[in-house]
N, C-alpha and C positions, 0 to 999 in steps of 0.2 A: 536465345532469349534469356535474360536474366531475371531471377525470382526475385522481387525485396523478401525481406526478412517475415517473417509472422509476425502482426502488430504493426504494419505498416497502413498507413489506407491508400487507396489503389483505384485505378478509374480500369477496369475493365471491356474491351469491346468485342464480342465474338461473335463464331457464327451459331448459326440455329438450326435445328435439325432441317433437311428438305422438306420443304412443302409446308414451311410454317409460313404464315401472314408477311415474315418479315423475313429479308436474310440474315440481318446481324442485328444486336443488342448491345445494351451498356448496364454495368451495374457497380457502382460505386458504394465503398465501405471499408472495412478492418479487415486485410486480408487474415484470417486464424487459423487456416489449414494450407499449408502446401505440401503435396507427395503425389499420387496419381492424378488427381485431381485438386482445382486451386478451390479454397471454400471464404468466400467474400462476405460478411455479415453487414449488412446494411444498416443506417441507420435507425430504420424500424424492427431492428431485429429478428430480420429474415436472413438464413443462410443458402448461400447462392452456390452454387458447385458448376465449377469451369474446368471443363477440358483441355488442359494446355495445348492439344492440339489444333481448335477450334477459335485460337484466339491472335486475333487479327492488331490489336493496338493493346496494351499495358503501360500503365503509367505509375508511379510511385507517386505522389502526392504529398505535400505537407500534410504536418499534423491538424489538425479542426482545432481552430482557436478555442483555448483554456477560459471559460467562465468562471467567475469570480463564485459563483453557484455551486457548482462541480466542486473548485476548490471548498468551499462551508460545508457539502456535503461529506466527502471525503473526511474532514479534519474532525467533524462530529462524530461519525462511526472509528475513527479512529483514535478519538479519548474516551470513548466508552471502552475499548480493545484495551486500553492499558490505563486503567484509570486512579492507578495508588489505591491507597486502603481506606481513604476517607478522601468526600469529596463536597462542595458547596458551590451553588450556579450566584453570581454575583454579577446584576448591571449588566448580562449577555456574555461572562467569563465563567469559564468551569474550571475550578481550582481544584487542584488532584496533592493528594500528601500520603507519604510513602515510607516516613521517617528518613527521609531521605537517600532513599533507595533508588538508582533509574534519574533522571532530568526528566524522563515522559511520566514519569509518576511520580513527582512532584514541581508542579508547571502551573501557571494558570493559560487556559488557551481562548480566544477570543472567539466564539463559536454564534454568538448570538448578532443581529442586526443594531444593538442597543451598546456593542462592547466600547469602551471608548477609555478615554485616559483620564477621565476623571475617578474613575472605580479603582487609578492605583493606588493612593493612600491606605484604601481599605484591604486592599491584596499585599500591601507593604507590612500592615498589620497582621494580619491571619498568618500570614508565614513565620512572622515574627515570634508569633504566639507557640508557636511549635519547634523554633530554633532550626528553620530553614531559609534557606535563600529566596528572595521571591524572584524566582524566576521566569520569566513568561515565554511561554510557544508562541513564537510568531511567524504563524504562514505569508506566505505573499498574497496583498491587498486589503485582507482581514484586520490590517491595524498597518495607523500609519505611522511610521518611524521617520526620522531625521537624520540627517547624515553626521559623520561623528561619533554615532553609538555602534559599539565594535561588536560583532554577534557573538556568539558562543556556539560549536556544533554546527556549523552548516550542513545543512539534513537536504537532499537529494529524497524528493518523493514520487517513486513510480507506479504506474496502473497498468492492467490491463483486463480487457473483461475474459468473464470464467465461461468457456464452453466444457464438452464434455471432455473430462481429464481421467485417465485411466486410475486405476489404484494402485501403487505398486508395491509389492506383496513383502520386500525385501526389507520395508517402512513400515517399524510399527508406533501405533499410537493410541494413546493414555490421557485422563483424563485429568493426570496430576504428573509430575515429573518425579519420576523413583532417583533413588541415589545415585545410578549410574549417571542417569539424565546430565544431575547435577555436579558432578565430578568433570564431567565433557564440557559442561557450557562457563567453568571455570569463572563464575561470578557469585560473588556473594550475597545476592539477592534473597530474601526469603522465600518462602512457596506461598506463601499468603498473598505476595505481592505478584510473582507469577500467575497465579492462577486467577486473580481481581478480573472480573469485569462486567459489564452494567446492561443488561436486557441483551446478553449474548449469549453462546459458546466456547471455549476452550477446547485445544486438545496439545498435545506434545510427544510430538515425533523422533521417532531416534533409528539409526539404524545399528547396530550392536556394535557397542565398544570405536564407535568410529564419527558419527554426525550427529546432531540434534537442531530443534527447533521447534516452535512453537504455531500456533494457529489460532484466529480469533476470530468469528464471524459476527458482527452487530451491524445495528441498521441507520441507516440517517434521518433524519428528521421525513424524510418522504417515504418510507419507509424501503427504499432500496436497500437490499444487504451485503453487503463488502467484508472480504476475507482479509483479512491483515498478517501478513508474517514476519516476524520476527526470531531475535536468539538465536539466529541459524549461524550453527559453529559446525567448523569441522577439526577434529583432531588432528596437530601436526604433522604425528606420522601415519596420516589416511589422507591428505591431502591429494588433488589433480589426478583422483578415479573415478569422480561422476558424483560421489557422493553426496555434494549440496545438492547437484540436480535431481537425483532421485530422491529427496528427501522436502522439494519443494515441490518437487510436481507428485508427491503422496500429500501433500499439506493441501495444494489447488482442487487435486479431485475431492481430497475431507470438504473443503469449502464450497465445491458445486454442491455435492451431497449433502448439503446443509441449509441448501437455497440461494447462498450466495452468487450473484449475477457478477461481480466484479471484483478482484483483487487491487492491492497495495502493498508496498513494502518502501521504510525509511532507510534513505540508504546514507550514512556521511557520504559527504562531498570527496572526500579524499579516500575514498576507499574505489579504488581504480577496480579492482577486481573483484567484489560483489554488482556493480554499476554493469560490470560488462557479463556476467552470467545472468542478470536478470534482462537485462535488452537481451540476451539470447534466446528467454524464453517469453519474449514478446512485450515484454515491460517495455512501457515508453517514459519518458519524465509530465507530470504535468503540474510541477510546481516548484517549487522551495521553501524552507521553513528553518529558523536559527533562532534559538534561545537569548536571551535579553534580560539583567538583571532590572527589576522595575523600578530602584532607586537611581538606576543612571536614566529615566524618562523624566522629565518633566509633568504634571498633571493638567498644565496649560496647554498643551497639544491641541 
């Protein structure tokens, strides 16, 4: 019998102890443990624990269709995670400026029910006013685009929800990035701009002289809390020893420890080999999202 992956959802059917009411069961949900036992989280947030031995039918299942909900939610906790150093909500747009540090922190993203195209003149202008690009985040559905207009960054955005994640001891992490941090992540970004963010948490992980990355927990308008990762570099010459992976699953368990229920991570589209270590630890896709300069939209949308 073959396992799907962790992060998969899965229709379960097994058997039941002797002398139960029934012989067999069914329990449907995110498969997020497999090892001796398979652990099924359902959609009310019950964790289900299956004996591989006791199980009679397994089914891998598509993913549970993506609401347009999910995505808003998502997109709002994660411009609060990285929100530049000066920020203004305009017409259901959150404009982020960073002196133009980062595209995610200096972006306007379309987060509210009210965003529309007529708010671009004025987001043409405010960027203007600061000698930036107006560039806009734009998630899939959140704002309608035309065809013709060429994206910028095609951004791959994954989830998966946070159970319990061990700590791992080899990963440590800080509330501000020290020099080394910033020698390894080899970007010139300020710390001011790293460390921004708006009714959340920070932290930044490193593992010595060899990986880093960052951690954000904020919450969405509902007030679910989502962990965001980011920054995550490894040094050329520490490359394919595990080193992302222990430095992400130290950032997942900071994020359960923090209350957060769910993670994300922005992945480019072209980046084959962040895409495929995060579906390894259970990331699934449930979106997309590409940058757009606001002088190539029209306001008559």
């Amino acid at each position: 019998m073959r396992i799907p992956a962790v992060g998969t959802r899965v229709m379960i059917r097994y058997r039941l102890p002797a002398g139960s009411e029934r012989p067999m069961t069914d329990v449907l949900g995110e498969l997020v443990a497999a090892g001796s036992t398979l652990t099924v989280r359902t959609k009310h947030g019950e964790d289900v624990e299956v004996d591989p031995g006791d199980i009679v039918v397994l089914k891998a299942l598509p993913p549970r269709p993506v609401r347009t909900a999910d995505i808003r939610k998502l997109e709002y906790a994660a411009a609060l995670a990285w929100p530049g150093t000066e920020q203004r909500w305009l017409d259901g747009w959150l404009l982020r400026a960073a002196d133009g540090h980062t595209h995610r922190g200096n972006s306007a993203v379309p987060l509210g029910f009210d965003a529309d195209a007529r708010a671009l003149p004025a987001i043409v202008q405010w960027y203007a006013e600061r000698g930036l690009t107006p560039w806009l985040s734009v998630p899939d559905r959140l704002f309608r685009l035309t065809q013709g207009q060429p994206p910028h960054l095609e951004t791959v955005v994954l989830t998966r929800s946070l159970d319990s994640v061990p700590d791992v001891a080899s990963v440590r992490l800080d509330p501000s990035p020290d020099p080394e941090w910033m020698r390894i992540y080899e970007r010139e970004v300020p710390i001011e701009v790293l460390t921004a963010v708006v009714d959340g948490v920070v932290t930044f992980a490193s593992i010595a002289g060899a990986a880093v990355g960052r951690g954000a927990v904020t919450a969405a308008p509902d007030g679910g809390r989502w962990l965001g990762m980011s920054a995550v570099r490894v040094h050329p010459e520490h490359r394919r020893r595990g080193h992302a992976r222990r430095l992400c699953a130290a950032l997942l368990g900071w994020g359960a420890s923090h209350g957060a229920a769910q993670a994300y991570v922005q992945v480019l589209a072209d980046n084959a080999a962040a895409l495929a270590l995060y579906e390894s630890m259970g990331f699934a896709v449930q979106h997309r999202s590409r940058y757009i300069d606001a002088r190539r939209i029209s306001p008559s949308l």
